[in-house]
VODO-780547 format. One record per residue (C-alpha): x, y, z; residue number from 1. Coordinates in nm, 3 decimals. Example, Ala and Ser with C-alpha at 12.3 -4.5 7.8 and 13.67 -1.06 7.14 Angstrom:
<dogus>
<dogu><c1>1.230</c1><c2>-0.450</c2><c3>0.780</c3><seq>1</seq></dogu>
<dogu><c1>1.367</c1><c2>-0.106</c2><c3>0.714</c3><seq>2</seq></dogu>
</dogus>
This chain:
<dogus>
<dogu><c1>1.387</c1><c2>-0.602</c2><c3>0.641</c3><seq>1</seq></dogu>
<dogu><c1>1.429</c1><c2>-0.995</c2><c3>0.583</c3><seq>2</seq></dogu>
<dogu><c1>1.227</c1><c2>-1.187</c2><c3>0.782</c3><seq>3</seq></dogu>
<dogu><c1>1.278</c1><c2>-1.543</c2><c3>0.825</c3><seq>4</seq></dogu>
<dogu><c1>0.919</c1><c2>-1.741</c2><c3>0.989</c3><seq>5</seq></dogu>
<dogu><c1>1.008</c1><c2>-2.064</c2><c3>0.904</c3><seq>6</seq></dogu>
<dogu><c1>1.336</c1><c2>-2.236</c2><c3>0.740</c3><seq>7</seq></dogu>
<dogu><c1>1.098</c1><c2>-2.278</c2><c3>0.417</c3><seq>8</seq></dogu>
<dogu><c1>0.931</c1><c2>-1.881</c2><c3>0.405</c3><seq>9</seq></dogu>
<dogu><c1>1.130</c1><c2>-1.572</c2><c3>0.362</c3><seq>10</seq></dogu>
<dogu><c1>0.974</c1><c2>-1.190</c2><c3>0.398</c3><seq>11</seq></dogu>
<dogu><c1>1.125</c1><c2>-0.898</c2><c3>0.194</c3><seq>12</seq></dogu>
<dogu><c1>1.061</c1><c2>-0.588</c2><c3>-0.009</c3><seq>13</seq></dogu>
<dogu><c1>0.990</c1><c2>-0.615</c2><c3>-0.393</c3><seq>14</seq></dogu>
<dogu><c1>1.226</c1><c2>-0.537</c2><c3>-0.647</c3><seq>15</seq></dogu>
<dogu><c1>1.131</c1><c2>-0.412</c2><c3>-0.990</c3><seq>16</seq></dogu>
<dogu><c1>1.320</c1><c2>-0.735</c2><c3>-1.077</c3><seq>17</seq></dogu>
<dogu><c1>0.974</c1><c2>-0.914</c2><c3>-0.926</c3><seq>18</seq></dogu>
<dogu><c1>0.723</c1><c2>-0.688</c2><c3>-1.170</c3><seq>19</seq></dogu>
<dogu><c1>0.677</c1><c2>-1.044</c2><c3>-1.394</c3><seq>20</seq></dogu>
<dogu><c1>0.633</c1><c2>-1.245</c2><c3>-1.095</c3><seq>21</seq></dogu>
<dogu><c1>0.410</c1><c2>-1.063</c2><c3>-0.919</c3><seq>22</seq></dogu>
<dogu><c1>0.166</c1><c2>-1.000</c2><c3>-1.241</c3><seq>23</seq></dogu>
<dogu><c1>0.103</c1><c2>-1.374</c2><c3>-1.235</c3><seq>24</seq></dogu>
<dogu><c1>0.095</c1><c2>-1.384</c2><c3>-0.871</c3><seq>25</seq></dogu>
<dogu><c1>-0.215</c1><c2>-1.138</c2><c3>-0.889</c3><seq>26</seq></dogu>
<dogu><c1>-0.375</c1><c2>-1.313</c2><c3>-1.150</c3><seq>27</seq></dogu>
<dogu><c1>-0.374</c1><c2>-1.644</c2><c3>-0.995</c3><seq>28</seq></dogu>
<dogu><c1>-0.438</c1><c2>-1.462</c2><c3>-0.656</c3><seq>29</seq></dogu>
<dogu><c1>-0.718</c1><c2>-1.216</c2><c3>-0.703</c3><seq>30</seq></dogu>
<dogu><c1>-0.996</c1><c2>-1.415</c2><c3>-0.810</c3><seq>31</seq></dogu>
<dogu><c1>-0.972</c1><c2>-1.608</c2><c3>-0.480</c3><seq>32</seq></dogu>
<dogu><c1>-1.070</c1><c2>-1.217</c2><c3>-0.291</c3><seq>33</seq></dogu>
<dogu><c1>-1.357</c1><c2>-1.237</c2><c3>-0.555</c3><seq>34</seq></dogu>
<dogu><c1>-1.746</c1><c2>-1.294</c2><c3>-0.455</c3><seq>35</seq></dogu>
<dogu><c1>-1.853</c1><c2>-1.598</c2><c3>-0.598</c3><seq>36</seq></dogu>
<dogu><c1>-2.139</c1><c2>-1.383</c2><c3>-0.825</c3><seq>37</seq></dogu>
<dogu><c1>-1.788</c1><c2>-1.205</c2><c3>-1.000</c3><seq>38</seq></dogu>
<dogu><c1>-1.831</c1><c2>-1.337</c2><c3>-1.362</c3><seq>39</seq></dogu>
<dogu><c1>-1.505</c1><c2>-1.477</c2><c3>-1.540</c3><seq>40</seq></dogu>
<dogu><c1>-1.486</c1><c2>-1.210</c2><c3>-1.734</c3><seq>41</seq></dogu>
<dogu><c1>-1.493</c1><c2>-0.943</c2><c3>-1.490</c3><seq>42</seq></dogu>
<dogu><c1>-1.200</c1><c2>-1.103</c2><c3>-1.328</c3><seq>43</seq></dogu>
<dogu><c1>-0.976</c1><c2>-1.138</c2><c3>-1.656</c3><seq>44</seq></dogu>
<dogu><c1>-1.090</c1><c2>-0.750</c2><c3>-1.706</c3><seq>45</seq></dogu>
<dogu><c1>-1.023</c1><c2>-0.605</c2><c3>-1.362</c3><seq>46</seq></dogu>
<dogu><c1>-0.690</c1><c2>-0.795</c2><c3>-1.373</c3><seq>47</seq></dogu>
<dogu><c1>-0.569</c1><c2>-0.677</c2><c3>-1.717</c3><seq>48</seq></dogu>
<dogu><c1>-0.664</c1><c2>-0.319</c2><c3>-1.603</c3><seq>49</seq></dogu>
<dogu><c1>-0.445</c1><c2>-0.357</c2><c3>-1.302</c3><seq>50</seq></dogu>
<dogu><c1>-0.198</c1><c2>-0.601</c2><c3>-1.262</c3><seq>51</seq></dogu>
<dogu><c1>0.007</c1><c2>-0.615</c2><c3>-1.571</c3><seq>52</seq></dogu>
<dogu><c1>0.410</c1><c2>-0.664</c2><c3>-1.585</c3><seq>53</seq></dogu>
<dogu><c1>0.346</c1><c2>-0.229</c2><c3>-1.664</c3><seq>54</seq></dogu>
<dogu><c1>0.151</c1><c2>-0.204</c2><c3>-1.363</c3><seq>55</seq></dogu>
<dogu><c1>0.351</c1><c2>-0.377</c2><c3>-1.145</c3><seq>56</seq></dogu>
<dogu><c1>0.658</c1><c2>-0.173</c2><c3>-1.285</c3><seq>57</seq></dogu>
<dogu><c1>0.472</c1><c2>0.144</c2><c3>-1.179</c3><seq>58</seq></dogu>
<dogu><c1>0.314</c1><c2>0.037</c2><c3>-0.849</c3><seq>59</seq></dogu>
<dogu><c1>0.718</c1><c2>-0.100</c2><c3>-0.741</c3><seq>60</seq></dogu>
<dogu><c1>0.836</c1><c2>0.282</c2><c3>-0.895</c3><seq>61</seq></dogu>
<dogu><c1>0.633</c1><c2>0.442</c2><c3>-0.660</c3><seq>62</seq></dogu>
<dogu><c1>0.755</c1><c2>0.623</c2><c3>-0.348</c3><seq>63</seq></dogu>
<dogu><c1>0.418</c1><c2>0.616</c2><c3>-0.148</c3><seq>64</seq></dogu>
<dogu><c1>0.382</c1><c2>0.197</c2><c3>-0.177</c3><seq>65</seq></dogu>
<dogu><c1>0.556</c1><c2>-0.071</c2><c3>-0.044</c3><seq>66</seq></dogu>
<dogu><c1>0.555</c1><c2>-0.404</c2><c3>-0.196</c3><seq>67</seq></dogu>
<dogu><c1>0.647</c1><c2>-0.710</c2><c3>-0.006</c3><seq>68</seq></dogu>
<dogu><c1>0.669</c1><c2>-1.073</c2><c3>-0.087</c3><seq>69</seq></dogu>
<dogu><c1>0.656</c1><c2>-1.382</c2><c3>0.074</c3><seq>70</seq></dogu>
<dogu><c1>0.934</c1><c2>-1.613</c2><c3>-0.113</c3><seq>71</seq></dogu>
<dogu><c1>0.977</c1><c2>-1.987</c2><c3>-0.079</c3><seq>72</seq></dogu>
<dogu><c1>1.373</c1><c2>-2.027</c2><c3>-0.164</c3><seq>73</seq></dogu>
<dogu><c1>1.503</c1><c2>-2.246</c2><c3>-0.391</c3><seq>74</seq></dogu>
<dogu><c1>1.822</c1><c2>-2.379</c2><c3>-0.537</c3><seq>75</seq></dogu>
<dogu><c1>1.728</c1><c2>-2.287</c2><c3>-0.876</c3><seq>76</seq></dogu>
<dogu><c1>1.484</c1><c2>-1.983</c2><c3>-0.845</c3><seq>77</seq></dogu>
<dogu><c1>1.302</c1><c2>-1.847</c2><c3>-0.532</c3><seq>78</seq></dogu>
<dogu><c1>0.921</c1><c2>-1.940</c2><c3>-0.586</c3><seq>79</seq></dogu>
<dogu><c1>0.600</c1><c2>-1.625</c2><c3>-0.472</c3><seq>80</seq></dogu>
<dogu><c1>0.388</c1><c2>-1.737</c2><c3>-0.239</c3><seq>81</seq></dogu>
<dogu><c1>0.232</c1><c2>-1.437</c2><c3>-0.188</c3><seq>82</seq></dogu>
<dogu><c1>0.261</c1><c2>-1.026</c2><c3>-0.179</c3><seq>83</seq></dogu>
<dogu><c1>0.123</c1><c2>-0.728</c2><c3>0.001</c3><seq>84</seq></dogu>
<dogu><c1>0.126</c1><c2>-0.410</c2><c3>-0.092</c3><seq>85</seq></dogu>
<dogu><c1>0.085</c1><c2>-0.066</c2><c3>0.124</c3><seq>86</seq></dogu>
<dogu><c1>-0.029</c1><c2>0.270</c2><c3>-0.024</c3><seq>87</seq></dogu>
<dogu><c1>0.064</c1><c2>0.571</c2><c3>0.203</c3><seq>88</seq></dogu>
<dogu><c1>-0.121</c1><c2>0.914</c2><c3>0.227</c3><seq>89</seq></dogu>
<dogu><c1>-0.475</c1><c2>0.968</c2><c3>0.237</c3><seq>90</seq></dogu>
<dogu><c1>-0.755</c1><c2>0.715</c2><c3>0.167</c3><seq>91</seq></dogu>
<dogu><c1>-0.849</c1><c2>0.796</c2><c3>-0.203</c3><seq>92</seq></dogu>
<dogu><c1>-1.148</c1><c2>0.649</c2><c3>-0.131</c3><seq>93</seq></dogu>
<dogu><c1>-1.424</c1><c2>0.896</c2><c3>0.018</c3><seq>94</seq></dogu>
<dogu><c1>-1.590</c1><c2>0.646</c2><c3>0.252</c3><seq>95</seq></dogu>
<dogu><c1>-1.259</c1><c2>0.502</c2><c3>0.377</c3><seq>96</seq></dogu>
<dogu><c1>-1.139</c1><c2>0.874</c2><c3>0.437</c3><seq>97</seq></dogu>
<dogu><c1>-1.460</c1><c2>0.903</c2><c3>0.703</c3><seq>98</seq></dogu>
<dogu><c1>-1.420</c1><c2>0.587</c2><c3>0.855</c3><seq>99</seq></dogu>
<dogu><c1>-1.065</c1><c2>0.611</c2><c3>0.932</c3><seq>100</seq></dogu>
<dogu><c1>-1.026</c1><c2>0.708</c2><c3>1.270</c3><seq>101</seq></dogu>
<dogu><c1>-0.628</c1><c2>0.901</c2><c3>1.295</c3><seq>102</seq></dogu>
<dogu><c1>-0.371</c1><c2>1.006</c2><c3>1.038</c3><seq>103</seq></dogu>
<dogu><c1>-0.086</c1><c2>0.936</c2><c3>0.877</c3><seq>104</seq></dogu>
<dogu><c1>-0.287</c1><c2>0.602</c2><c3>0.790</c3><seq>105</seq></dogu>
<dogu><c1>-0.165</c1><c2>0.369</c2><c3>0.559</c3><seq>106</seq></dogu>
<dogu><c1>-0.366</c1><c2>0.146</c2><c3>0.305</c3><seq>107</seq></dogu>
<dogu><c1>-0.328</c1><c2>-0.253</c2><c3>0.307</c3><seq>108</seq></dogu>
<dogu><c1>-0.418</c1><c2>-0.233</c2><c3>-0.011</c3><seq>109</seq></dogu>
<dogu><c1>-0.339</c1><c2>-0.572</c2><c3>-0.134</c3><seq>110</seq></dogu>
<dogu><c1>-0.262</c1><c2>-0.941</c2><c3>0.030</c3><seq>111</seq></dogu>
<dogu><c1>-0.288</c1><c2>-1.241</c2><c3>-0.170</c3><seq>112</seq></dogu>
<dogu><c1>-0.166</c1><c2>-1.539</c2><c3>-0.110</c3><seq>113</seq></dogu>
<dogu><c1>-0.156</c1><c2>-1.853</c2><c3>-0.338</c3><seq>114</seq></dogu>
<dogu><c1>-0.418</c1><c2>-2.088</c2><c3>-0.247</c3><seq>115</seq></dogu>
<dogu><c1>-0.207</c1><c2>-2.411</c2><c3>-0.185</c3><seq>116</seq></dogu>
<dogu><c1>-0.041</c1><c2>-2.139</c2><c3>0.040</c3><seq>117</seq></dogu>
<dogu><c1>-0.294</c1><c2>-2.131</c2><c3>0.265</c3><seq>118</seq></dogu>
<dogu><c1>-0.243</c1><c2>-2.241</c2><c3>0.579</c3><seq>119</seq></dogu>
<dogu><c1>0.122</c1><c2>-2.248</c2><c3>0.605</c3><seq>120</seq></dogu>
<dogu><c1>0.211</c1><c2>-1.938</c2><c3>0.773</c3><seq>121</seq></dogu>
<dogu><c1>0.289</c1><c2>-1.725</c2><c3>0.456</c3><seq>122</seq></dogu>
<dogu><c1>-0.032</c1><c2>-1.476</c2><c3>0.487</c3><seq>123</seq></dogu>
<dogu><c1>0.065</c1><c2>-1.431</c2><c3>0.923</c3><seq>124</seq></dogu>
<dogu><c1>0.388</c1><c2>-1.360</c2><c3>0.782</c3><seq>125</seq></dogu>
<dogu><c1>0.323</c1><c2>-1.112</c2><c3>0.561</c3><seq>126</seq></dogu>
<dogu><c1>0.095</c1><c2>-0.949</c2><c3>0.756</c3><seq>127</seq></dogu>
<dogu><c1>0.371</c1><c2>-0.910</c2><c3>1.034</c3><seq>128</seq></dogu>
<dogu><c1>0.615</c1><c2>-0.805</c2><c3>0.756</c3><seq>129</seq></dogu>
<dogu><c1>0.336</c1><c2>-0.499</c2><c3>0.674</c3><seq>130</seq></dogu>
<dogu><c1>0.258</c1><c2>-0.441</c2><c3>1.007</c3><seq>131</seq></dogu>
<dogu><c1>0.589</c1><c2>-0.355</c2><c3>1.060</c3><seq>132</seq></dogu>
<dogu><c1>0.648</c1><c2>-0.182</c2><c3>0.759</c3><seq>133</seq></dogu>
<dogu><c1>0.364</c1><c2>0.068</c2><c3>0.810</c3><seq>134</seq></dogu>
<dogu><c1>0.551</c1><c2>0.158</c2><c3>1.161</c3><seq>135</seq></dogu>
<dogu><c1>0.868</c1><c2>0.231</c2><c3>1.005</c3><seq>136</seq></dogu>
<dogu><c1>0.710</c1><c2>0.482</c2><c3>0.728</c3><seq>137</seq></dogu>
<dogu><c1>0.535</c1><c2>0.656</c2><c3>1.067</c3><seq>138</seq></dogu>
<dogu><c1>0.157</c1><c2>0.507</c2><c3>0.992</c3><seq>139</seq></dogu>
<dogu><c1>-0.041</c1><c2>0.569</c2><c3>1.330</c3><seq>140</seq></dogu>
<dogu><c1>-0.280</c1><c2>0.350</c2><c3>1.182</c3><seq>141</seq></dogu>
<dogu><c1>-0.318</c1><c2>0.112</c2><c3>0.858</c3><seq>142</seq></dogu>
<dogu><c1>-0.688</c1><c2>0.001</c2><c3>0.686</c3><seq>143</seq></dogu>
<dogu><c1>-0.788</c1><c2>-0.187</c2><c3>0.450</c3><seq>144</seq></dogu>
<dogu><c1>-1.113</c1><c2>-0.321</c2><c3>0.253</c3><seq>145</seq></dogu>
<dogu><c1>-1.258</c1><c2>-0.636</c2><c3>0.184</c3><seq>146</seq></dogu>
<dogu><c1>-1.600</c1><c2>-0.788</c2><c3>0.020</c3><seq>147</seq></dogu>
<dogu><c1>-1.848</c1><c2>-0.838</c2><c3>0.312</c3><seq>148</seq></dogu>
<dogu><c1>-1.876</c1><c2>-1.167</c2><c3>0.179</c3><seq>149</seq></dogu>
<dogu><c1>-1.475</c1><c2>-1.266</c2><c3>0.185</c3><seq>150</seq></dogu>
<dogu><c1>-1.592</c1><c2>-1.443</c2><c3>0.566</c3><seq>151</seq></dogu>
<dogu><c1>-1.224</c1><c2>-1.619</c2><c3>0.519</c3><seq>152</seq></dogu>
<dogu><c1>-1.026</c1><c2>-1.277</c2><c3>0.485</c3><seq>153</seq></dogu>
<dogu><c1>-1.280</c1><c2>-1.119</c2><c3>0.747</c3><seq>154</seq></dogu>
<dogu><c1>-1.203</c1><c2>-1.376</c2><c3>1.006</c3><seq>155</seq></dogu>
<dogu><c1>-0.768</c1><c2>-1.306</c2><c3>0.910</c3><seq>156</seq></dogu>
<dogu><c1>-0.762</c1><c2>-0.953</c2><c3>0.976</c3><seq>157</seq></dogu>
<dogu><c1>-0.985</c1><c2>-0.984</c2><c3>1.304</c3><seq>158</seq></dogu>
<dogu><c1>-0.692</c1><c2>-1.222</c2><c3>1.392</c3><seq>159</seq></dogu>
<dogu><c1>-0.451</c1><c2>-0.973</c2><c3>1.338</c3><seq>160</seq></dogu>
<dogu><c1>-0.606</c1><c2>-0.690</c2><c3>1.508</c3><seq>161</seq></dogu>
<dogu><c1>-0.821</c1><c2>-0.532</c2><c3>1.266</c3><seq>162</seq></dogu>
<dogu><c1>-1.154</c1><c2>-0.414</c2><c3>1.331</c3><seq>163</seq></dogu>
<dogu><c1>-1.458</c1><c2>-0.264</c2><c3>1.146</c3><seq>164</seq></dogu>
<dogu><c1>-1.470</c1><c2>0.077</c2><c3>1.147</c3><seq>165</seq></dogu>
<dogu><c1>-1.685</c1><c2>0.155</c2><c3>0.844</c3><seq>166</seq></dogu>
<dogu><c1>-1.806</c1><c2>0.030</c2><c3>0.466</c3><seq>167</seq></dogu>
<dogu><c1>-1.708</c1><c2>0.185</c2><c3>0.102</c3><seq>168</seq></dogu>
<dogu><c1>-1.785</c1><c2>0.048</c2><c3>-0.243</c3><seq>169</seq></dogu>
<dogu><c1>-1.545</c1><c2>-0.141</c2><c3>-0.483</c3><seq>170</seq></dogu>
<dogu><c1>-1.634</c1><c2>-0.173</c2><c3>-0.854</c3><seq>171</seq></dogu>
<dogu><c1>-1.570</c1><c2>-0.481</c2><c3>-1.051</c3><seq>172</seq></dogu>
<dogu><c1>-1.721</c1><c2>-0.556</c2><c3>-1.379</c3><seq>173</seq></dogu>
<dogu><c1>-1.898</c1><c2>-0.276</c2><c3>-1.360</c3><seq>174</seq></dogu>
<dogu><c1>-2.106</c1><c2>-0.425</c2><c3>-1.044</c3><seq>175</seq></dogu>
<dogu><c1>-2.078</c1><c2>-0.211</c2><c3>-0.739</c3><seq>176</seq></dogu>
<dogu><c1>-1.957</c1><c2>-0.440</c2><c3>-0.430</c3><seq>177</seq></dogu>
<dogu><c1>-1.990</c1><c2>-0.367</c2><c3>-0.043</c3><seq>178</seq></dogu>
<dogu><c1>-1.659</c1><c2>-0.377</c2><c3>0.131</c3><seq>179</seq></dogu>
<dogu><c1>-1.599</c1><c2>-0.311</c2><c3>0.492</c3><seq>180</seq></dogu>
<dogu><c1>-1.356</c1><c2>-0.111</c2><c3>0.593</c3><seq>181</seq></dogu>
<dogu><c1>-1.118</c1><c2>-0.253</c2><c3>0.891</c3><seq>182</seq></dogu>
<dogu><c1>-0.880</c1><c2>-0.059</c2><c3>1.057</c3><seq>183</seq></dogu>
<dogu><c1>-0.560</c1><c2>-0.110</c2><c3>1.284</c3><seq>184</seq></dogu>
<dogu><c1>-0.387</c1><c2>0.151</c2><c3>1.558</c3><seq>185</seq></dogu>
<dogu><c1>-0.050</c1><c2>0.101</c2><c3>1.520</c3><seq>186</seq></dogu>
<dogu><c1>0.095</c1><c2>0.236</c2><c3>1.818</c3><seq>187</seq></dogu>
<dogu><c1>0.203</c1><c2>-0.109</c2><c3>1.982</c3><seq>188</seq></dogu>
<dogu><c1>0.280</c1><c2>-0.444</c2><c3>1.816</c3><seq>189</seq></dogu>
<dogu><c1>-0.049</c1><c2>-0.682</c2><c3>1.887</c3><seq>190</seq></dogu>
<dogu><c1>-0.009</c1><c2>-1.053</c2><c3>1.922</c3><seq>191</seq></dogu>
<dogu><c1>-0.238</c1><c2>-1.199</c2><c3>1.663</c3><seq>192</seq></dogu>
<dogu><c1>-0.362</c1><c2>-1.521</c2><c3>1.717</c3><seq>193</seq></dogu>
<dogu><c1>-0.245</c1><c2>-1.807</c2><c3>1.488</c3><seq>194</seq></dogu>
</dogus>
């Protein structure tokens, strides 16, 4: 499933030969998904409870996720620009589970993308690459949530075809955050706007 979207930006599946990359990748990555009120040290925390080399190993192990990357070749080593990662089955999250509207559903539970990234193409990419992903493993729809306040990441997925169907909680630092939960059918391919 190697995508090609421009001669510098290649799509494609994780390998557990990525677990080291992508632990640094989410721990330069996930602060920028953060509300500006997210202390330091909640950050360092949430990401040392989540996104170590271990977790990485685990989350790549897994049958019901699919990890993706967005890779800038190179003649030495290919560089991460950015990952996604899907989580299949039922929302594990109670509020999600009400808001989403049809099953099988599939979670877009993570896209980060490096923030001199920005901009370039890698985030439509990936999304495309998940988008298509979640057809292949039979999704009829894919959600995801994201911090009422992330206006940047709001206004991405609306470009992509997601919509608001519904709002669920996300705990970092021990501080309860309001998410919205956004939602995609999946039955055709949209044309996002770029």
């Amino acid at each position: 499933m190697t995508q090609s979207t421009t001669s510098t930006v290649r799509i494609r599946p994780a390998t557990m030969a990525d677990a080291a990359a992508l632990s640094s990748l989410a721990a330069a990555t996930f602060p920028l998904a953060c509300p500006p009120h997210t202390t330091p040290e909640a950050i360092a925390d949430f990401i040392a409870r989540n996104f170590g080399v271990d977790h990485f190993e685990a989350y790549l192990a897994d049958p019901e996720r699919i990890l993706l990357v967005a890779e800038l070749p190179g003649a030495e080593a290919p560089r991460l620009l950015g990952y996604t990662m899907l989580v299949g089955g039922e929302p594990a999250d109670a509020d999600a589970a009400r808001a989403v509207t049809a099953r099988p559903t599939i979670e877009l539970s993570k896209v980060y993308v490096l923030a001199e990234s920005h901009g370039t193409g890698a985030g439509a990419a990936l999304m495309r690459g998940s988008l298509d992903a979640a057809r292949a493993a039979g999704a009829a729809t894919i959600w995801l949530g994201v911090n009422e306040e992330n206006a940047r990441a709001i206004a991405f997925y609306e470009r992509h075809g997601f919509a608001k169907v519904g709002d669920k909680h996300f705990v970092v630092g021990g501080r309860v955050e309001d998410d919205w939960v956004m939602e995609q059918p999946l039955a055709a391919a949209p044309s996002p706007v770029e």
